[in-house]
FIKOLZA-1660 file (N, C-alpha, C; in steps of 0.1 Angstrom, whole numbers, plus 5000, padded with zeros to 4 digits):
% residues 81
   i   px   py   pz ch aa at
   1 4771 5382 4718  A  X  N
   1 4768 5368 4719  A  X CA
   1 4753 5366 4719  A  X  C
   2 4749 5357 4714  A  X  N
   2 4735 5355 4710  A  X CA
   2 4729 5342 4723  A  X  C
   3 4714 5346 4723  A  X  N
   3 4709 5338 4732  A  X CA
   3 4715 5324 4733  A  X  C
   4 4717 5318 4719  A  X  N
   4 4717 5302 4717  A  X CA
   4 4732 5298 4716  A  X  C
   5 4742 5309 4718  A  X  N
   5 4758 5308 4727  A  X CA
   5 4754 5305 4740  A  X  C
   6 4746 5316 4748  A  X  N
   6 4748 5317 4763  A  X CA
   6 4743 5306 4767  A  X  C
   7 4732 5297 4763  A  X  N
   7 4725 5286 4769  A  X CA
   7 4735 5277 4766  A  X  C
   8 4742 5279 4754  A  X  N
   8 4750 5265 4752  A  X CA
   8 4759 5268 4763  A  X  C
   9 4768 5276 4767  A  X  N
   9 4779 5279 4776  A  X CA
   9 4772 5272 4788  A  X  C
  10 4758 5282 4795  A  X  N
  10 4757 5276 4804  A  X CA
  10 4752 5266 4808  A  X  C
  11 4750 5258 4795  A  X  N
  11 4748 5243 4798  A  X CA
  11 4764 5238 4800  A  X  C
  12 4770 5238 4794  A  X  N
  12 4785 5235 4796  A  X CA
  12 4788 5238 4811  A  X  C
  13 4790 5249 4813  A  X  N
  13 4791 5253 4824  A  X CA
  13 4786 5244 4840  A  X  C
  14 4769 5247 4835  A  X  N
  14 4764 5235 4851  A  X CA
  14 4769 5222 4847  A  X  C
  15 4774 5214 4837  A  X  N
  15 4778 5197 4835  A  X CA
  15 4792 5199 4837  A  X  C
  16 4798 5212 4839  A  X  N
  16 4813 5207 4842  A  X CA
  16 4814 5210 4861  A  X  C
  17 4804 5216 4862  A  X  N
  17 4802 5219 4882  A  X CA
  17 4798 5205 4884  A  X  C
  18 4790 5198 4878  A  X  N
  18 4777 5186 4884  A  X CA
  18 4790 5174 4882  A  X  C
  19 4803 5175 4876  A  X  N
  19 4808 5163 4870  A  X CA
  19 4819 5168 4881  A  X  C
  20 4826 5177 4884  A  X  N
  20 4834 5178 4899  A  X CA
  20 4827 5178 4913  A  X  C
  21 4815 5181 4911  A  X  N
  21 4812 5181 4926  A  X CA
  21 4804 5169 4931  A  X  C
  22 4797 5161 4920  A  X  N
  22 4789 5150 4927  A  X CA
  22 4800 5140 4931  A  X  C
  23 4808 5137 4923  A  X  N
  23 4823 5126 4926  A  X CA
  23 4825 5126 4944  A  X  C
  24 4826 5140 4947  A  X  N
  24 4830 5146 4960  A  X CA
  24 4820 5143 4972  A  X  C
  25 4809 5141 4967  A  X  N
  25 4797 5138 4977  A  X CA
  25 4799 5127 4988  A  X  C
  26 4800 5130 4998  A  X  N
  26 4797 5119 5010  A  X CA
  26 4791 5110 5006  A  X  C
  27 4795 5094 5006  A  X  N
  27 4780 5084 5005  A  X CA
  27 4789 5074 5015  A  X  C
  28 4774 5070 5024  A  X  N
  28 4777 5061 5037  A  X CA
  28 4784 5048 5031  A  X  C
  29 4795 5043 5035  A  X  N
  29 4802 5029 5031  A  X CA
  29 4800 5020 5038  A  X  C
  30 4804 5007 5039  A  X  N
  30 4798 4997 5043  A  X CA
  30 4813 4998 5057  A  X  C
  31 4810 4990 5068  A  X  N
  31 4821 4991 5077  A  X CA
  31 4829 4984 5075  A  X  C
  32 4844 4987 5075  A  X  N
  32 4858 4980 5074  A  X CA
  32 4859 4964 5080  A  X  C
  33 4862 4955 5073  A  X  N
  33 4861 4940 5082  A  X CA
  33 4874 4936 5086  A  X  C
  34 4885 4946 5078  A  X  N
  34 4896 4942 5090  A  X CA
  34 4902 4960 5088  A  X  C
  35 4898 4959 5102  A  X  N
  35 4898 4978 5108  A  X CA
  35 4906 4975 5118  A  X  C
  36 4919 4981 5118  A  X  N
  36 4929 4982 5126  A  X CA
  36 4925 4980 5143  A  X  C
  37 4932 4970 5147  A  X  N
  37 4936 4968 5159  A  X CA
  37 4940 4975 5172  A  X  C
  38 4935 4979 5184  A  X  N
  38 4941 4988 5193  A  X CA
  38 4945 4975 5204  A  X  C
  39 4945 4965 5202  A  X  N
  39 4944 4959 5211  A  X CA
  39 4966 4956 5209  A  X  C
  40 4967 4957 5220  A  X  N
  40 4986 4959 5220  A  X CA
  40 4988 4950 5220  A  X  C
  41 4983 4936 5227  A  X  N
  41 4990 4921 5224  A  X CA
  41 4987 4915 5212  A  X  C
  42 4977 4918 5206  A  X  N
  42 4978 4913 5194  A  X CA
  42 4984 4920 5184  A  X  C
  43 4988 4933 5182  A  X  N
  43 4996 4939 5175  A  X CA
  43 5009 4929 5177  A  X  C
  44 5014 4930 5188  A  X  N
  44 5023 4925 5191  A  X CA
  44 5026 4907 5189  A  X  C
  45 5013 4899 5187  A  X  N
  45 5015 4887 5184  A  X CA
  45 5012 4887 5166  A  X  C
  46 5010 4897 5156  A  X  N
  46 5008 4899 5143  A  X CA
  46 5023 4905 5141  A  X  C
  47 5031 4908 5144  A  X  N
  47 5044 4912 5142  A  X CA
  47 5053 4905 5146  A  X  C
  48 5052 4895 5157  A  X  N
  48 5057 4881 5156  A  X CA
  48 5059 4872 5145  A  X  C
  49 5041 4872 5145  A  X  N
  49 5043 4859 5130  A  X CA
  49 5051 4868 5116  A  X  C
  50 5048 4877 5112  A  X  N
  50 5056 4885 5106  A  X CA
  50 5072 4885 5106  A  X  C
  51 5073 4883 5114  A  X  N
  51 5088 4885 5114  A  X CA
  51 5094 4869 5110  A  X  C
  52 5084 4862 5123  A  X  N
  52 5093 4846 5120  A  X CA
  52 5089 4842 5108  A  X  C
  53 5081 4845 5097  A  X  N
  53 5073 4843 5083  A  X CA
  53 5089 4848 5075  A  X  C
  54 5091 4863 5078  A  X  N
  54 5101 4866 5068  A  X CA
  54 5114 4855 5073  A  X  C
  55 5118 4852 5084  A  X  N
  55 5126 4847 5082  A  X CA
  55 5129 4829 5077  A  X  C
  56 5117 4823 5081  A  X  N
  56 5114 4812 5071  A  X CA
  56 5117 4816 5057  A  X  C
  57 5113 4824 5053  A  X  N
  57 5114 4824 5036  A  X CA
  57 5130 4828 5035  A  X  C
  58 5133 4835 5042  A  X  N
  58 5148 4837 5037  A  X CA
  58 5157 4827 5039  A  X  C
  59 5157 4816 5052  A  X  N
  59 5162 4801 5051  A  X CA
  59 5163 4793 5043  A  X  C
  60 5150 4795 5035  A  X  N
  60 5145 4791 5023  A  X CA
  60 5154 4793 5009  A  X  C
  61 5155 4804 5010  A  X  N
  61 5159 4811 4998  A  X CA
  61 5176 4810 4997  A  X  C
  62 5181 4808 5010  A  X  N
  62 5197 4809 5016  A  X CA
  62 5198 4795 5004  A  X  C
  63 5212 4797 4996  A  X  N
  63 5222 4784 4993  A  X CA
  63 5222 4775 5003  A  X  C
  64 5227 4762 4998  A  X  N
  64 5229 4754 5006  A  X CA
  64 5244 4753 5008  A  X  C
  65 5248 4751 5018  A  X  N
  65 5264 4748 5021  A  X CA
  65 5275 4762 5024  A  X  C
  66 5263 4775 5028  A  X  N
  66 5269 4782 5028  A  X CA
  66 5262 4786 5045  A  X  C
  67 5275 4795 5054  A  X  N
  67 5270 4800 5066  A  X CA
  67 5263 4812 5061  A  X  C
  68 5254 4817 5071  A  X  N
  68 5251 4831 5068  A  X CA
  68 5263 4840 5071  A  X  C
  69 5266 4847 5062  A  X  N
  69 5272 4861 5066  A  X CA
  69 5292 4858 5059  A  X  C
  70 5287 4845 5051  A  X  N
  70 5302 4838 5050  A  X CA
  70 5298 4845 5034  A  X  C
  71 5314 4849 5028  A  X  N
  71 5319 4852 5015  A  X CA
  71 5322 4839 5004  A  X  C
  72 5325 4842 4997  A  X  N
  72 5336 4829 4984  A  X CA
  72 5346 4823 4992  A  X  C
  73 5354 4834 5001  A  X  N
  73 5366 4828 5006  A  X CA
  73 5363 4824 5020  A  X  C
  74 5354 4826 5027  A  X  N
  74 5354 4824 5042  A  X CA
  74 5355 4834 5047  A  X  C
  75 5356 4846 5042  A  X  N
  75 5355 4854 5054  A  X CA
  75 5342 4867 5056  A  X  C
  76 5342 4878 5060  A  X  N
  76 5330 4881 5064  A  X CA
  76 5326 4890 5052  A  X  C
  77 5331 4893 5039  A  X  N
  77 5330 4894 5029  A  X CA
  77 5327 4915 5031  A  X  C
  78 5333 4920 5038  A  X  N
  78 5331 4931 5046  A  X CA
  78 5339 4941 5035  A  X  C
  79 5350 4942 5032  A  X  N
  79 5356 4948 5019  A  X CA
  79 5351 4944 5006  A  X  C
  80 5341 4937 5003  A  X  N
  80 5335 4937 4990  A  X CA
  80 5343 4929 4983  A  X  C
  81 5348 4918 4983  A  X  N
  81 5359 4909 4975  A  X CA
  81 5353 4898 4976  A  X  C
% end
């Protein structure tokens, strides 16, 4: 192998180390502006509105003129008919 291989190699070489390991480098980020909650009543009042949110929209989305949980025929539509 000739001198003007080895330098090419290990130029190849350090730009494929410098191109995996700088990506990896620690750099300080800016702080989270919505950073999880420890506080248990408000967990608890965010899973509230959550819940009564999904159920608004599914009222929404329900036919009209039908009960919930009612089939074609009236009944609880439990055998798939």
């Amino acid at each position: 192998m000739t001198h003007r291989q080895t330098y090419f190699f290990a130029l190849i070489f350090l730009a494929t180390v410098t191109a995996c390991v700088v990506p990896g480098l620690a750099t300080p980020t800016a702080p989270s502006l919505f950073a999880p909650t420890t506080d248990p009543s408000r967990l608890e009042t965010m899973v509230a509105e959550t819940v009564s949110a999904a159920i608004a929209e599914t009222e929404q989305a329900r036919p009209e003129g039908k009960e919930a949980g009612k089939g074609k025929f009236g009944g609880n539509n439990a055998g798939g008919y």
